[in-house]
Steps between C-alpha positions, in 0.01 A plus 500: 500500500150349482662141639628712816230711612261134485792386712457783771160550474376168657736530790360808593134365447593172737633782819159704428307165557642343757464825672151597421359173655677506839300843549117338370409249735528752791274734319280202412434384764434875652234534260340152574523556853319835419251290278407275757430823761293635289279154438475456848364868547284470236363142611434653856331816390280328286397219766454712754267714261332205373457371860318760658269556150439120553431551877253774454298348177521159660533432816804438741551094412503570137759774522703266767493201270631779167803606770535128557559450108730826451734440773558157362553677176732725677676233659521301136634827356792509754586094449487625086748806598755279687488249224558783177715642742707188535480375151856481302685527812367180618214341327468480116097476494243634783377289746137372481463452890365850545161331349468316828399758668206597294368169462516411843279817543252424256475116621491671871239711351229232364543309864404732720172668499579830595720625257382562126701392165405758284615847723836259613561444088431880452720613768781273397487683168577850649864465459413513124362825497857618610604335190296632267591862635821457464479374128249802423754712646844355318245535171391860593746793289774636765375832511146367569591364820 
């Protein structure tokens, strides 16, 4: 009796798993795409908020040069969101092209006169503040949210 029910028991273990998967990608890839959403909203909330507290303690070119840096850091979050989103349907590793973009912006940065390293470097970091809220908040107790 014990040899038999081993016998059926894996069979019915192998239908519950090849069923289970066909149904969590879809709902995967819902939640990413509702991930990546909420980055983005976060990221623009906070530069925006940032902006105009830069604008008004600074002055105008300061704040323009910080929008400068977090739009590139929006635009690098974006490239890293196509490549995750890609990865293991096409590529095996992410892509280290999406680096360009922020060093071309810091060497475009140290050419010209008018625009300032330091508020271009802290405004490309503003996409990081959406990351650490979303850690903080996957860490925080369900019913504290």
């Amino acid at each position: 009796m014990t040899d038999s029910s081993h016998e059926s028991t894996p069979v019915a273990m192998d239908n519950s798993q090849v069923d289970a998967p066909a149904e969590t990608p879809r709902e995967s890839m819902q939640e990413y795409y509702n991930l990546q959403k909420e980055l983005y909203i976060v990221t623009l909330t906070t530069t925006a908020i940032i902006f105009v507290s830069v604008w008004i303690f600074y002055d105008l070119n300061t704040g323009l040069n910080y929008l400068l840096g977090a739009s590139t850091g929006v635009v690098y979050l974006r490239m890293l969101a196509k490549n995750v989103e890609q990865l293991g349907s096409q590529n095996r590793r992410l892509s280290k092209s999406r680096f360009a973009v922020f060093i071309g912006l810091i060497i475009l940065a140290t050419q010209l006169s008018q625009l300032q390293v330091l508020p271009i470097f802290l405004g490309f970091l503003t996409y990081k503040v959406a990351l650490l809220y979303q850690m903080v908040r996957a860490l925080m107790p369900s019913n504290l949210r």
